[in-house]
N, C-alpha and C positions, 0 to 999 in steps of 0.2 A: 451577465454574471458580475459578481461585486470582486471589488479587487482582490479580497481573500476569500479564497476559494475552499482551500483546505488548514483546518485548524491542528495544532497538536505542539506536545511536549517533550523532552530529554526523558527520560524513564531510568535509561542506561546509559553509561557511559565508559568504554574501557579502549582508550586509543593504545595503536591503530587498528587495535583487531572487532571491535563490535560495538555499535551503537542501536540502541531499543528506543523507539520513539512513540507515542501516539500517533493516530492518524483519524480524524473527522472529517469529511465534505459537508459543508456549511448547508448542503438544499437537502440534506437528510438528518433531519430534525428526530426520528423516533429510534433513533439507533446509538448506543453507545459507545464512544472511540472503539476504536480497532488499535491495531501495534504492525508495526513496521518495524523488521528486522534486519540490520546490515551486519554481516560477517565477512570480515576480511581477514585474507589468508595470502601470505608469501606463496609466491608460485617461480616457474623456471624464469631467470634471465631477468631479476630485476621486477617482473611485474606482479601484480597481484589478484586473487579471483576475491571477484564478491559475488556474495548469494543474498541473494533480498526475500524477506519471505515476508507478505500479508495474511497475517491472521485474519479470516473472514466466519471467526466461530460465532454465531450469535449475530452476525449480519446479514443478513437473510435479504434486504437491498441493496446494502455496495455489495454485496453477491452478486448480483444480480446485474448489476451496471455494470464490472469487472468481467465480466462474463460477455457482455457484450447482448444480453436481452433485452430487445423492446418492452415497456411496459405494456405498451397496446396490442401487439400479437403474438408474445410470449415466446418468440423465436431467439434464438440467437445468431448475432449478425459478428460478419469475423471483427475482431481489432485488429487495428493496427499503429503497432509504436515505432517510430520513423528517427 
């Protein structure tokens, strides 16, 4: 892998409650960014929730990666984010 892996931009910017981003991986060449979503919201005792949301409309391969399917047997294999 090269050292930058995932390309993208500011889109949005409204601190501390929400920031809109692009989002491209560099080995998928035939897809047009995606958007990454941070919403941040006051919650009990100080802390805060965020909700992250990938728009995957029109990516029909980071779909696919995201998901967790092989290309070669069309399965989906679980993820896991550690």
């Amino acid at each position: 892998m090269p050292d930058v892996v995932v390309t993208g931009e500011v889109i949005e910017a409204d601190p501390p409650r929400r920031l809109v981003q692009t989002w491209a991986p560099v080995w998928i060449e035939d897809e047009e960014p995606g958007t990454i979503t941070w919403d941040i919201e006051p919650s009990a005792h100080g802390s805060v929730r965020l909700t992250l949301t990938h728009d995957l409309t029109g990516r029909p391969t980071t779909a696919e990666q995201v998901a967790g399917i092989k290309e070669r047997t069309g399965r989906a294999e679980p993820s896991v984010i550690t």
